[in-house]
C-alpha positions as CSV (number, residue, x, y, z in Angstrom):
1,X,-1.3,-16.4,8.2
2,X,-4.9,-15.3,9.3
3,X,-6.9,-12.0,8.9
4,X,-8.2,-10.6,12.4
5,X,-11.2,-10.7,11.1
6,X,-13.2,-10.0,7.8
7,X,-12.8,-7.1,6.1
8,X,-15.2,-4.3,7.3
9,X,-16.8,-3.3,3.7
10,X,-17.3,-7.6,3.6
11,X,-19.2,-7.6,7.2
12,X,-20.8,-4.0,6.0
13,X,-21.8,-4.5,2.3
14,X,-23.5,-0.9,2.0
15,X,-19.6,0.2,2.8
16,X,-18.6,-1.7,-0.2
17,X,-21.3,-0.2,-2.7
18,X,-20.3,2.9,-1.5
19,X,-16.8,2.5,-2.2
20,X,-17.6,1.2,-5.4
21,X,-19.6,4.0,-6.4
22,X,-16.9,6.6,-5.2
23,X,-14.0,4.2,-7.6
24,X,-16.9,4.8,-10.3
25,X,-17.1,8.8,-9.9
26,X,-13.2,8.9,-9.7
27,X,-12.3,6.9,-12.6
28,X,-14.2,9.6,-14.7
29,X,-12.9,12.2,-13.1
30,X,-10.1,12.9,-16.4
31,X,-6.7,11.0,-15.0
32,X,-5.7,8.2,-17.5
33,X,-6.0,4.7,-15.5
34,X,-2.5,4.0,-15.7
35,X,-1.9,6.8,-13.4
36,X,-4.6,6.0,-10.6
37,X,-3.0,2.8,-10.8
38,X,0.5,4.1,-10.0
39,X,-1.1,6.2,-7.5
40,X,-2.7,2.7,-5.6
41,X,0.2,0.8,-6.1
42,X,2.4,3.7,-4.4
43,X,0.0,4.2,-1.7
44,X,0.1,0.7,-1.1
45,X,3.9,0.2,-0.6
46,X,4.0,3.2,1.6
47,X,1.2,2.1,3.6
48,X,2.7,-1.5,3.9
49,X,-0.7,-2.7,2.2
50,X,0.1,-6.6,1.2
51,X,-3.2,-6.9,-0.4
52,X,-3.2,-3.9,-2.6
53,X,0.3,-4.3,-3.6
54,X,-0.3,-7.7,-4.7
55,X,-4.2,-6.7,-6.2
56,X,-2.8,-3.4,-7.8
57,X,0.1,-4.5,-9.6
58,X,-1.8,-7.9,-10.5
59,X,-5.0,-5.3,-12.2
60,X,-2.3,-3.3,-13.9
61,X,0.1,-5.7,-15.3
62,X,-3.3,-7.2,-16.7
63,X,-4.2,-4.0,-17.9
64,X,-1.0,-4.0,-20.3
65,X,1.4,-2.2,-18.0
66,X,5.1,-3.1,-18.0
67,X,7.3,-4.5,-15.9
68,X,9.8,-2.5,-15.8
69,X,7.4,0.3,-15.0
70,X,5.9,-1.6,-11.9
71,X,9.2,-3.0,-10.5
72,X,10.4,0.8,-10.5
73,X,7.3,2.2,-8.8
74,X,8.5,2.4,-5.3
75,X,12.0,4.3,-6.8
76,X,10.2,6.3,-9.7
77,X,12.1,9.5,-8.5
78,X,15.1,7.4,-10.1
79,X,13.6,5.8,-12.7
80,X,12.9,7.0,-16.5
81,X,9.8,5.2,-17.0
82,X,7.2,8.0,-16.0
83,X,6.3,11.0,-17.7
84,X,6.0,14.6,-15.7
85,X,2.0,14.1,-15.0
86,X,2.7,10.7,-13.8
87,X,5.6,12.1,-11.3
88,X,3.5,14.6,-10.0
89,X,0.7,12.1,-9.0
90,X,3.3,10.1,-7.4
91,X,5.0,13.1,-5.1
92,X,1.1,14.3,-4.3
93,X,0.0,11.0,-3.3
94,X,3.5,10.4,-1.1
95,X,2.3,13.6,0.6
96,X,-0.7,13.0,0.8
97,X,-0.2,9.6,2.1
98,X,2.7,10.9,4.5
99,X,0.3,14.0,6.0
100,X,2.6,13.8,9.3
101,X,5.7,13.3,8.0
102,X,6.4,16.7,7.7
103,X,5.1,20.4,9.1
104,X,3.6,21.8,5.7
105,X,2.2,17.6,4.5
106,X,1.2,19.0,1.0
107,X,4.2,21.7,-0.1
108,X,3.3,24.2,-2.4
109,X,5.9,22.6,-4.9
110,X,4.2,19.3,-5.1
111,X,0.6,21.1,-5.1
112,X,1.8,23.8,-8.2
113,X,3.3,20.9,-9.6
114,X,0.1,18.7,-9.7
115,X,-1.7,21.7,-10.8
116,X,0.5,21.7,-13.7
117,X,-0.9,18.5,-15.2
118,X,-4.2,18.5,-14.0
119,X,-7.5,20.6,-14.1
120,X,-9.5,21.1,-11.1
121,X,-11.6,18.0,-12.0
122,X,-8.9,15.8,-12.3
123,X,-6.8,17.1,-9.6
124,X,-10.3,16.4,-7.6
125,X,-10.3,12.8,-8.7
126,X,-6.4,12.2,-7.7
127,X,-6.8,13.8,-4.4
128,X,-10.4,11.2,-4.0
129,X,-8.4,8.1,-5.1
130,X,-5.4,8.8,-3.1
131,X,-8.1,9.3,-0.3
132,X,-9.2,6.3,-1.2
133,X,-6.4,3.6,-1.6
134,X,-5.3,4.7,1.7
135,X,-8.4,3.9,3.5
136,X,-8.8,0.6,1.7
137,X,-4.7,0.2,3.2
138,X,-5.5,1.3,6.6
139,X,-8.7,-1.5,7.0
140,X,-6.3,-4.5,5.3
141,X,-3.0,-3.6,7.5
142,X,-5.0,-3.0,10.5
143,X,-7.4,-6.2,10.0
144,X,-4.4,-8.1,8.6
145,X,-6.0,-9.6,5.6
146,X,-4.1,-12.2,3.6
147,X,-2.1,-11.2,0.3
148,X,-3.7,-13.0,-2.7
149,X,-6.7,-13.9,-0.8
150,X,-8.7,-11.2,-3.5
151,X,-7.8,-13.4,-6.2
152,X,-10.2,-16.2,-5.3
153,X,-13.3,-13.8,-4.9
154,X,-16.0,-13.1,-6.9
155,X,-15.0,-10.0,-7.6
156,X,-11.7,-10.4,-8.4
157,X,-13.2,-13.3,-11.2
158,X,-15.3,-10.1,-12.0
159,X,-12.9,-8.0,-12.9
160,X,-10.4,-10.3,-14.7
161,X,-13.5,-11.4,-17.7
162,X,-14.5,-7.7,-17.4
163,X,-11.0,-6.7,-18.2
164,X,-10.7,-9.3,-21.1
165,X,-13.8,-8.6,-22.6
166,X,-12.6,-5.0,-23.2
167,X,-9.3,-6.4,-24.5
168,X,-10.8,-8.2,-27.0
């Protein structure tokens, strides 16, 4: 396998701090980090996103998160893993993710739903990360980049003794 090319925030580093900074903003935006993982990870599988799914479920399984909860990700309608918040972050971001898969792309049920668990702020932040994860899917599927290729970066060595360090 070969990328196309490389990625477009790699060839446009300014992309990449901005993308950074918006991850930053979002992450304090009041959703636990389990759930904007779920949210990635979904997006991901939906969007056909090899690297993300791989990168995602890799962050959160380092993170602490459970098997069982990231094998049942792509069926967590079925699955008794997630709480009610969690579910409604999954249905918006199919929605979201889905926009033309259906005349009204965000029903009121899965909006009132969302509104449920979340405040304005937080809501703000799901809807950002959602955002998000799909355009960092749309530049890896359309620019083909390699599963697992993240994991020898920098950044991915970055993130792995930043993550231990706050394990410790």
């Amino acid at each position: 396998m070969q990328s196309r090319m490389n990625n477009p925030v790699i060839v446009i580093p300014d992309a990449m701090k901005v993308l950074h900074e918006l991850s930053s903003a979002v992450e304090k935006c009041g959703v636990p980090k389990s759930t904007l993982g779920l949210v990635e990870l979904r997006a991901s599988q939906i969007n056909a996103c090899g690297v993300c799914v791989d990168m995602h479920a890799r962050q959160m399984r380092q993170a602490g998160e459970t098997d069982e909860r990231l094998f049942a990700v792509a069926a967590w309608y079925d699955a008794p893993y997630f709480s009610d918040a969690e579910r409604a972050a999954l249905a918006l971001t199919e929605a979201v993710t889905r926009l033309s898969d259906r005349a009204d792309a965000v029903p009121d049920e899965i909006w009132n739903e969302a509104t449920r668990h979340y405040n304005e702020r937080a809501l703000a932040g799901l809807l950002l990360a959602i955002a998000t994860i799909n355009f960092w899917n749309r530049l890896n599927v359309s620019t083909r980049q390699i599963a697992g290729e993240w994991v020898k970066s920098a950044e991915a060595r970055e993130w792995v003794e930043k993550n231990q360090a706050l394990a410790r």
